[in-house]
VOGU-3710 file (C-alpha; in Angstrom, 3 decimals, decimal comma):
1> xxxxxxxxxx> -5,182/-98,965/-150,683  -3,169/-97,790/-147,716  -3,987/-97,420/-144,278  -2,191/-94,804/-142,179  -4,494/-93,888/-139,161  -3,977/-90,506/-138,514  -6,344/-90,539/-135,754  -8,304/-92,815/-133,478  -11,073/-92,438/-135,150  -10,485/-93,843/-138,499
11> xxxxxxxxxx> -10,426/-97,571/-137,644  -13,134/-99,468/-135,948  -12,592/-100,641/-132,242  -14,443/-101,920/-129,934  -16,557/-100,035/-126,897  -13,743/-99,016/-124,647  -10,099/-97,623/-126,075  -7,371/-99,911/-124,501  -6,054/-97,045/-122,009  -6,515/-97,404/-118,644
21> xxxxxxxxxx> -8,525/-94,448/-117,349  -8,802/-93,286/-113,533  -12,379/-92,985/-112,390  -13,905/-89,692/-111,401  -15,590/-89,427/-108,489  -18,560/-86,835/-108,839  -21,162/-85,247/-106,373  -24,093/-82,964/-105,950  -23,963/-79,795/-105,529  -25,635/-78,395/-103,239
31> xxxxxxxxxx> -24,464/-74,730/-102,999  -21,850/-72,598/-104,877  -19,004/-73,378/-102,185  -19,657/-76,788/-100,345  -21,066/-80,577/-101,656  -22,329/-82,880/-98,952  -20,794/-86,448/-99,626  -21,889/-89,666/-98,550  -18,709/-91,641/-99,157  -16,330/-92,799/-96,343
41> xxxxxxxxxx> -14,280/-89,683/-95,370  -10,351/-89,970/-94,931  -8,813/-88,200/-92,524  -5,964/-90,116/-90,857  -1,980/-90,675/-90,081  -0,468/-93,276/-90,988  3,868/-94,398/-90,484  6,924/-94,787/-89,569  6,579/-94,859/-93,913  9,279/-97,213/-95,189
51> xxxxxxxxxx> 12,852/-95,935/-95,628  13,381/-92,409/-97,863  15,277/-93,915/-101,302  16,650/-91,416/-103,716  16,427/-93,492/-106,693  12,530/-93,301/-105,889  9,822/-95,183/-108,685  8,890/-92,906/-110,808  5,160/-92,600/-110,592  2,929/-94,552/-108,823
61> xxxxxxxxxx> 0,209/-95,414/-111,415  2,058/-99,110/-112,440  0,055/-100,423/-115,568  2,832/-102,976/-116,797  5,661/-104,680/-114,828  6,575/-108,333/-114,694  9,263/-110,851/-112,395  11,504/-112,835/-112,724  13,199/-114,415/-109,490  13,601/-111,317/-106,982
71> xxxxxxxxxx> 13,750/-108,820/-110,139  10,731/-106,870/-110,956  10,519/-104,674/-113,694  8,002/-102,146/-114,060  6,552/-98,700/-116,227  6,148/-96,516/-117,354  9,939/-96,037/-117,057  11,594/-99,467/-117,177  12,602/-99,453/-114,104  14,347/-101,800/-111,786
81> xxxxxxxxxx> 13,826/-103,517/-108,252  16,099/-106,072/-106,862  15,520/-108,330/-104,134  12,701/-105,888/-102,543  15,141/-103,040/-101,709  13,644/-99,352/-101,044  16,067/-98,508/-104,336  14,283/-98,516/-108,079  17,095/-98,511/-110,918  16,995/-95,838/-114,189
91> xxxxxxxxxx> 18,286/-97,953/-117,147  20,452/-94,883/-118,081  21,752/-96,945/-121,449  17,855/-97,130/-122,430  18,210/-93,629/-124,331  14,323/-93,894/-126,148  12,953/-93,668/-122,384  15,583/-92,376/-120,142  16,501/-89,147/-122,633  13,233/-89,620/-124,701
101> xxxxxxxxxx> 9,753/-89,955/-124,457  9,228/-93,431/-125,110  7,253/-95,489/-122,018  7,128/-99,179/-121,260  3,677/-100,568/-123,254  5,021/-104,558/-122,630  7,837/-106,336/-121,082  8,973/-109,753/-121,242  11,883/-111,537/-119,116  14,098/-114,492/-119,384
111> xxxxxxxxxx> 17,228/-115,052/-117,918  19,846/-111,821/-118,237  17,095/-111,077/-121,376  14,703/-108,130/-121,381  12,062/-107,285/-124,390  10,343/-104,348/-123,435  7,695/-102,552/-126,263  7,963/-98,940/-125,924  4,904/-96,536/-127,251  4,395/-92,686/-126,940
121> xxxxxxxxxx> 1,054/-90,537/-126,886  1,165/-88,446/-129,479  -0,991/-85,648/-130,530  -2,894/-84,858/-133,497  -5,634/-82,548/-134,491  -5,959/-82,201/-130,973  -6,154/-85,561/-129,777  -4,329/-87,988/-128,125  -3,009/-90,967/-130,156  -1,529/-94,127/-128,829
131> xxxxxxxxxx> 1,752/-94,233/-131,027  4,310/-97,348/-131,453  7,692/-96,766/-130,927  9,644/-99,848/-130,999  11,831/-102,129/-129,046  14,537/-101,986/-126,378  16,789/-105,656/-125,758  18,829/-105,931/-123,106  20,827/-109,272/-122,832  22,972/-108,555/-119,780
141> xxxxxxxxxx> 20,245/-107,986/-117,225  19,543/-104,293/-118,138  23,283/-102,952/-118,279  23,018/-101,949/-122,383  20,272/-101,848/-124,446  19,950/-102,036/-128,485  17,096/-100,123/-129,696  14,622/-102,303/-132,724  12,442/-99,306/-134,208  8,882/-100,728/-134,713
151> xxxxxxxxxx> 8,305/-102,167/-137,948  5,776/-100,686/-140,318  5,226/-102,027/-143,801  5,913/-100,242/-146,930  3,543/-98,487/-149,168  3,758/-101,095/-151,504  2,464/-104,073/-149,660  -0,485/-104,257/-150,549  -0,526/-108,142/-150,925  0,582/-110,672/-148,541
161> xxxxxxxxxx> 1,613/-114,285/-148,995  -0,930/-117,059/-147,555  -0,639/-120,955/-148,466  0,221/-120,170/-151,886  -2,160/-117,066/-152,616  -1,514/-113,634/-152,500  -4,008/-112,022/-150,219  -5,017/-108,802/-150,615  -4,082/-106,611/-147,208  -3,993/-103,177/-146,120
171> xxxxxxxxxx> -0,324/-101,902/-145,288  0,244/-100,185/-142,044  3,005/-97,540/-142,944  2,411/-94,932/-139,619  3,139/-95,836/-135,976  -0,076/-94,252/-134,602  -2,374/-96,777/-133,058  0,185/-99,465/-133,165  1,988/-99,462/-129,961  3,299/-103,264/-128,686
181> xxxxxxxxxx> 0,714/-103,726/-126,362  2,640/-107,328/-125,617  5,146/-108,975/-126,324  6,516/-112,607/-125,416  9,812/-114,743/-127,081  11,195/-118,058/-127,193  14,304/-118,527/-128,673  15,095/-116,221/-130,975  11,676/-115,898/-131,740  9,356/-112,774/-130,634
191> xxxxxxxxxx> 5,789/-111,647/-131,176  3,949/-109,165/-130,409  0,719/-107,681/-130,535  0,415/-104,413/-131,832  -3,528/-103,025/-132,368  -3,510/-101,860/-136,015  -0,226/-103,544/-136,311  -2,025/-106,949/-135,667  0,468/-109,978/-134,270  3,658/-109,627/-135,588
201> xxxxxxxxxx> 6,951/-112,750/-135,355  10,604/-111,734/-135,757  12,328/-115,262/-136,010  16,134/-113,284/-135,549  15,328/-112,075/-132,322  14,374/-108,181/-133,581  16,402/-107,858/-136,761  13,448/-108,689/-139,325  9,624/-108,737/-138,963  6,760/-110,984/-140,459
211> xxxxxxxxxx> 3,009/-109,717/-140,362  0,932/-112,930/-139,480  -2,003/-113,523/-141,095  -5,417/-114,105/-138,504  -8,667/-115,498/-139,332  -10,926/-113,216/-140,154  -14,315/-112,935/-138,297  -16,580/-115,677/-140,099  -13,832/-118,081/-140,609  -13,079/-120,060/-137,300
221> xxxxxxxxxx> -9,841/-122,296/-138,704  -7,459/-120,737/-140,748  -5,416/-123,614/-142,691  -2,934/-122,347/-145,671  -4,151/-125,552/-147,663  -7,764/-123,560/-147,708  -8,471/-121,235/-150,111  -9,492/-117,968/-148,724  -10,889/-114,511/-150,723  -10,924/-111,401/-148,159
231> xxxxxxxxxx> -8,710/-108,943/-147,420  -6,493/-108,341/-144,611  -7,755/-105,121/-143,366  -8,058/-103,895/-139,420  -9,979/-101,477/-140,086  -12,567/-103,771/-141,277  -12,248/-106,324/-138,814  -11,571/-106,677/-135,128  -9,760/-110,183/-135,241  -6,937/-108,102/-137,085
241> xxxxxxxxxx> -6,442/-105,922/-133,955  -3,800/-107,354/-131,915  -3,583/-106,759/-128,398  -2,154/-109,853/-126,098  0,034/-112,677/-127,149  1,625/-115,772/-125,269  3,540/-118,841/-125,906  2,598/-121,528/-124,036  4,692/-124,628/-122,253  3,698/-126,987/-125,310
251> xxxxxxxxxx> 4,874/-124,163/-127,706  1,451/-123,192/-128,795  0,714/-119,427/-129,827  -2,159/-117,883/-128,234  -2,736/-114,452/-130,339  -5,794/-112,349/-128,428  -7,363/-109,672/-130,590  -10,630/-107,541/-129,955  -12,458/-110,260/-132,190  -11,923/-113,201/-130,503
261> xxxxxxxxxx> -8,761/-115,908/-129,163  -6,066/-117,360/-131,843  -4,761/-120,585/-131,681  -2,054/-122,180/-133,343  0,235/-125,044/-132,728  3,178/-124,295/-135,596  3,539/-120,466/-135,791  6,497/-120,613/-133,211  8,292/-122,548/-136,622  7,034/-122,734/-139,372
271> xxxxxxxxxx> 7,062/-120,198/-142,486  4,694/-117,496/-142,030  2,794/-118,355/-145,189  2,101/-122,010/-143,423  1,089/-121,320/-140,075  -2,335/-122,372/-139,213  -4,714/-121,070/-136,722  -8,200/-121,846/-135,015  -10,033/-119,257/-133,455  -12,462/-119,313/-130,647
281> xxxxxxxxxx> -14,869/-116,153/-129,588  -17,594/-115,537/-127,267  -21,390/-116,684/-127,514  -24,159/-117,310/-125,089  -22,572/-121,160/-124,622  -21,284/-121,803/-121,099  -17,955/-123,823/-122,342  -17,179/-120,368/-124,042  -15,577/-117,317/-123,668  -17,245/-114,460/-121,656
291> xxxxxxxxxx> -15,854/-111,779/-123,958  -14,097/-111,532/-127,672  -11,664/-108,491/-126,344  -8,233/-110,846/-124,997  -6,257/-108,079/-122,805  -4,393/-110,587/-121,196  -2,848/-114,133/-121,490  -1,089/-115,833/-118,796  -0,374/-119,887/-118,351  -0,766/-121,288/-115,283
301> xxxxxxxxxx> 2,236/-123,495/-114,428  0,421/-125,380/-111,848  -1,599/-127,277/-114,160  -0,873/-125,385/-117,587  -4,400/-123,731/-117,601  -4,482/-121,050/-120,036  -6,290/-117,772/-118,229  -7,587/-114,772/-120,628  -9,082/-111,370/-119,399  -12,218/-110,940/-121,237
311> xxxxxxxxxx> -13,704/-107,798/-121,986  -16,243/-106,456/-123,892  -16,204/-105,506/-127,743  -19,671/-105,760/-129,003  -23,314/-106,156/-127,683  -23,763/-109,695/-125,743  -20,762/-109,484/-124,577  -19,805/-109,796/-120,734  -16,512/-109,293/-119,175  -14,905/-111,733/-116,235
321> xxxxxxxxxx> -11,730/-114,365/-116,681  -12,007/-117,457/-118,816  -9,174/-120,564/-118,310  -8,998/-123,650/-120,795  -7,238/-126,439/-120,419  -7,491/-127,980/-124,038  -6,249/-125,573/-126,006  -9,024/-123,049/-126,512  -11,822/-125,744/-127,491  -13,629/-125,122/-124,326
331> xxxxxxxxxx> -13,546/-122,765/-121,616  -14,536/-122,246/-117,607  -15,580/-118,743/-116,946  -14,530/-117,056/-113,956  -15,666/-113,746/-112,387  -18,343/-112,983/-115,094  -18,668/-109,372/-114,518  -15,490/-108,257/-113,503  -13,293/-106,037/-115,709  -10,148/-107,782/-115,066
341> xxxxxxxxxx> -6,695/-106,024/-116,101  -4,209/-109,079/-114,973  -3,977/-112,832/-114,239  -0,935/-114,294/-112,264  -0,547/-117,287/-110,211  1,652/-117,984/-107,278  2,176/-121,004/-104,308  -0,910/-122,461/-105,636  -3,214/-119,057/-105,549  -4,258/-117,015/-108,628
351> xxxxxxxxxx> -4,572/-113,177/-108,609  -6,240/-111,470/-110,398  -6,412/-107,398/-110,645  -9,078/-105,656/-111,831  -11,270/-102,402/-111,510  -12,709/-103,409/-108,471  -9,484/-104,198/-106,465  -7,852/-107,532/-105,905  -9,697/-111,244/-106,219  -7,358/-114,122/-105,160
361> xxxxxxxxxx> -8,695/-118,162/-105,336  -6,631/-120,662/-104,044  -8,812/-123,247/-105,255  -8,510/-122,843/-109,261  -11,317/-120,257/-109,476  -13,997/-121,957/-107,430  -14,074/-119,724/-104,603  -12,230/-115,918/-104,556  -11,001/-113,186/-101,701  -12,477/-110,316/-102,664
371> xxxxxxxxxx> -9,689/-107,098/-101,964  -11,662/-104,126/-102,539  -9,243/-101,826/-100,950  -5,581/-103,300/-99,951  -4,098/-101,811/-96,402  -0,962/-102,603/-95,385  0,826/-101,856/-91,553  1,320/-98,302/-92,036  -0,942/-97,194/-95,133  -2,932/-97,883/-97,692
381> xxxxxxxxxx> -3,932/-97,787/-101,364  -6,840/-95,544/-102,015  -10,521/-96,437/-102,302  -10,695/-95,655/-105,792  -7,965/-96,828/-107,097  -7,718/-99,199/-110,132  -5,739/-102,631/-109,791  -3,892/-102,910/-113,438  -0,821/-105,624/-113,049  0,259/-108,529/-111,619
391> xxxxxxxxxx> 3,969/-110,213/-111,245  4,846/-112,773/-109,094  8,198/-114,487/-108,341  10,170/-116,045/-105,556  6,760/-116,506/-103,422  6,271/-112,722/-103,801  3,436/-111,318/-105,195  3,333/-107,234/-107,278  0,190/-106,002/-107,527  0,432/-102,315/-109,282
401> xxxxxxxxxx> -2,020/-99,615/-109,234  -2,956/-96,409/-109,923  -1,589/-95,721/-106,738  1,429/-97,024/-106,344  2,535/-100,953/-105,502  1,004/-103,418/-103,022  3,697/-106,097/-102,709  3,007/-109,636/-100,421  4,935/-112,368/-99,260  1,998/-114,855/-97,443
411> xxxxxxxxxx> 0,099/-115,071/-100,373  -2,377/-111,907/-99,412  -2,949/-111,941/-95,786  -0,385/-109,049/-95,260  0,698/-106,282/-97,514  4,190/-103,886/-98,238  2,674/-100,584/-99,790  5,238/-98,745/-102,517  4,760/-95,585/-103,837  7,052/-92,609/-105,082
421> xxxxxxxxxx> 9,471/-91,863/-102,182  10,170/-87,726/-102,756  12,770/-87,508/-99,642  12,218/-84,481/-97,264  15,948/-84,216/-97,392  17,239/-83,634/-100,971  15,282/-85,078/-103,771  15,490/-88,180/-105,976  16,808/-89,120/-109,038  14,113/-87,434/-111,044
431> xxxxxxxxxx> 14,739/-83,902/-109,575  18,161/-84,283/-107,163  18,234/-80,232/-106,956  15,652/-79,624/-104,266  15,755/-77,728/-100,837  15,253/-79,676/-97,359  11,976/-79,534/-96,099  10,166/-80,951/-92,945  6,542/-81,311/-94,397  4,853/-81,213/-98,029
441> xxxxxxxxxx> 1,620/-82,357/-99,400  0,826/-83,879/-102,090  -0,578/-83,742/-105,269  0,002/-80,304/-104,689  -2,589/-78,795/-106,043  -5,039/-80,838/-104,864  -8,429/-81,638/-106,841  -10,653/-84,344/-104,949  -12,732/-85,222/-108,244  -9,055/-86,074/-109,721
451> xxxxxxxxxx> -6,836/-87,218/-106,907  -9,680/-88,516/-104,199  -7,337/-87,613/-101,584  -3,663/-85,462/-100,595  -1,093/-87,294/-98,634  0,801/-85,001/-96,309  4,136/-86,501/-95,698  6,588/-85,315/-92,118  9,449/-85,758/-89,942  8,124/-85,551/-86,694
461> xxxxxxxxxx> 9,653/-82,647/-84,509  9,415/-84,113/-81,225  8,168/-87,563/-80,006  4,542/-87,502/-78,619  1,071/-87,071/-79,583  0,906/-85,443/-82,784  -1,979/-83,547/-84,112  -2,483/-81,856/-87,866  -4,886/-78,887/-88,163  -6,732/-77,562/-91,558
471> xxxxxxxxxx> -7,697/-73,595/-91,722  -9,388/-72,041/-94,990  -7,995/-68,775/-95,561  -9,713/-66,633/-93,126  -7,812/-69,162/-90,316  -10,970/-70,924/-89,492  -10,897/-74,677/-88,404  -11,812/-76,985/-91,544  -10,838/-80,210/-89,786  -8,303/-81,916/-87,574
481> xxxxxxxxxx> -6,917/-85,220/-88,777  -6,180/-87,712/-86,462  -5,523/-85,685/-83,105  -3,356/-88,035/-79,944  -1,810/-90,187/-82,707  1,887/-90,783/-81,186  5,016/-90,233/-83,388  8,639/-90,604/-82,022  11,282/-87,617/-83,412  13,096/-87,922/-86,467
491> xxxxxxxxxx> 10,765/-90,422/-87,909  8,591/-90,152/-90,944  4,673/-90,437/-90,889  2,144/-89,723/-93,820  -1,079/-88,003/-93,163  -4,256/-88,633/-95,573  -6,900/-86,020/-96,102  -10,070/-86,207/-98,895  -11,006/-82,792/-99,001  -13,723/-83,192/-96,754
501> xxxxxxxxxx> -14,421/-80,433/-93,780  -15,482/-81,371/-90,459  -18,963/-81,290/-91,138  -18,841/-83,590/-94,164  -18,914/-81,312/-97,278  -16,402/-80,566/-99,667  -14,089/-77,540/-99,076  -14,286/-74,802/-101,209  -11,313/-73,341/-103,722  -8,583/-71,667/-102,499
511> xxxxxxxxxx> -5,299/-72,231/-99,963  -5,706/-74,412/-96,919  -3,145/-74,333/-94,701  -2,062/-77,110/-92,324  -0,590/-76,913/-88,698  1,439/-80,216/-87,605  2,081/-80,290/-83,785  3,753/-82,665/-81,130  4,233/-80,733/-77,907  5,654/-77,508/-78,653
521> xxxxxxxxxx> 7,097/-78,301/-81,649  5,295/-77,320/-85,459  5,112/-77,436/-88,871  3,540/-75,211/-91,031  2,420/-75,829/-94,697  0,084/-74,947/-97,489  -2,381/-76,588/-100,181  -3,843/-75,193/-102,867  -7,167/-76,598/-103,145  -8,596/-76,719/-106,874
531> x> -11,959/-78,369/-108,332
//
């Protein structure tokens, strides 16, 4: 019996896919052209923005990105920040991402050492598949890369070794619904978690692979002295889906599936045929776990808590943030509720990001901030935005989004906004052939049930009051953002509009032109306005 998951349909998951989807934000209609809304209407400028960059992020939804020190890594392009410069580096030796079109799933830092798990969306019978790729392994701080292709097992296997029995198992021969959703590695060693592909070890640092046997669902301590009759199948099972892996400061392996949290104290050494594992999964008990789906795994090295995002993968289920501090035998839950993305923990605090913005506790999860929308000096993320990742390091604190990065240095009280920086001179490095311009908008087209608002970005002709007028196509007034709000010349200033007319509905299709004027100076642009 082989398993080859063609689609994402042929195995059974749990609820919700693990890609991170933006919201929509829908409305009544109320006529063919115009919706009244009732949510809070942007129209506003905002600036000086931070200095233009040409080697500008790449996008600004940041689902995976991790620090170490003043570097911060992040995707989907494996990109480089150092020491909080305006400048994100293009690993142009990383061929599968910067000629190809791998993307960062999972990263994982030491020092000089980077293990990033690359994945692709591919397409099949229509649909959009979630497809492994591999492995690039930098050991010089991101100056060459070698590229590990992602291990798949042969046809063949259809046994696997386990305490001195030969398990029957279910091979996984395609890459499709096995992308490295995380990886970690001590040593030599690395693991990581791969969906279909379950938890995986390489004990030679990427040249060789071992698929780890997991407890399956009714069996809470797997021990290779047991005797065990079931076979190793994910498609039968959701303890064999992999998705979140950690090694902790004791050199315990926490493996999180969408069935429940693996423990074990030898797999970092021992053969993979001996390694034993207890499992722990949710149930109506309040020294449990909220949730059996483990997105996330992250140590605490204030007290060497374990933390683990919960979500939901079958009916009872809640979602929220769980911690234990004796190895998975008991568990304090946190934020019941919540679908959190990311745990991190800096200067005493813990963050955590999640669908409804930013929570931060500084006293171990008794009490929490709630962010629901993070503003810095001169902008802001938007309402709806989704919080996805968290890195911390040298008292700094990442928090990416789905639009762009919210960056903090006193522990949340102030905020540094990041986002792609398209220069109005020249371009970046992603498209370095572009014409000057003094004004653009964008996403350009703009759709408010996709983008929630269009950021209008300017170099101020003149110093003064400035003032930015919206006409539909037949020149009439739609809306005036922000008039009297004072710019000096030459500098750079972002303007934010929803799609919202003066009277509170939603514009209709078609152009909309905007007028930017200080004194007797102007700017003229366009938008293209699309549902």
């Amino acid at each position: 019996m082989k398993i080859y998951f063609p689609c994402r349909y042929e195995i059974k998951v749990p609820n919700r896919m693990p890609s991170v989807l933006k919201k929509l934000l829908f409305v009544f209609l109320l006529s063919f052209s115009f919706s009244f809304v009732h949510s809070i209407s942007y129209a506003q400028i905002t600036g000086p923005t931070p200095p233009e960059s040409f080697n500008s992020m790449a996008q600004n939804s940041i689902s995976n990105m991790s620090a170490l020190g003043d570097s911060l890594w992040i995707g989907p392009f494996l990109q480089l920040n150092i020491g909080n410069s305006p400048d994100f580096i293009f690993p142009a030796n990383a061929d599968s991402i910067a000629a190809g079109r791998g993307r960062l799933f999972s990263i994982s830092l030491a020092q000089d050492t980077v293990v990033a798990g690359l994945g692709f969306n591919d397409f099949i019978a229509g649909s959009s598949v979630q497809t492994g790729m591999g492995f690039h392994i930098s050991t010089d701080g991101g100056v060459e890369w070698s590229f590990i292709p992602l291990p798949l097992d042969n046809e063949d296997e259809t046994t696997i070794p386990y305490g001195g029995q030969q398990l029957t198992s279910v091979p996984v021969i395609v890459p499709q619904q096995s992308v490295p959703y995380n990886v970690t590695f001590s040593g030599d060693t690395i693991f990581y978690a791969g969906w279909a592909s379950g938890i995986r070890r390489s004990t030679d640092f990427g040249q060789s692979w071992e698929r780890l046997v997991l407890p399956p669902r009714d069996v809470s301590i797997l021990d290779p002295s047991e005797n065990y009759d079931f076979v190793f199948d994910p498609r039968l099972d959701d303890n064999f889906l992999g998705f979140s892996v950690m090694v902790d400061s004791d050199g315990f392996v926490w493996a999180g599936t969408a069935g429940g949290i693996n423990i074990s104290e030898n797999a970092l050494t021992a053969d993979a045929d001996q390694i034993r594992w207890q499992k722990s999964r949710a149930s109506n008990s309040t020294g449990s776990m909220l949730g059996n789906w483990i997105i996330r795994i992250r140590e605490n090295p204030a007290d060497n808590g374990v933390w683990l995002t919960n979500w939901i993968a079958g009916s009872g289920e809640q979602q929220g943030l769980v911690v234990s501090y004796d190895k998975g035998l008991t568990f304090e839950r946190h934020l019941s509720g919540q679908r959190i993305y990311d745990v991190n923990f800096s200067d005493g605090k813990i963050f955590a990001a999640g669908d409804n913005g930013v929570f931060i506790s500084s006293d171990n999860g008794q009490s929490w901030n709630h962010i629901r929308q993070i503003r810095g000096l001169n902008s802001f993320i938007k309402e709806n935005a989704d919080y996805l990742s968290v890195a911390t390091g040298n008292n700094r604190v990442w928090i990416g989004t789905t639009d762009g990065i919210a960056m903090t240095e006193d522990g949340g009280e102030t905020w540094d906004l990041i986002r792609v920086n398209f220069p109005l001179s020249g371009g970046n490095q992603f498209a370095d052939q572009t014409r000057d311009v003094r004004a653009y908008a964008y996403p350009n087209p703009f759709s408010r049930r996709v983008h929630d608002i269009i950021r209008i970005k300017f170099e101020a002709p003149a110093s003064g009051n400035a003032s930015i007028r919206l006409y539909d196509f037949g020149m009439n007034l739609v809306r005036e953002i922000e008039p009297g709000f004072p710019v000096n010349s030459g500098q750079n200033y972002e303007a934010v509009w929803d799609g919202i007319d003066a009277a509170g509905r939603i514009v209709a299709n078609g152009p909309i032109f905007y007028r930017i004027s200080v004194g007797g100076s102007s700017i003229d642009g366009k938008i293209l306005v699309l549902d």
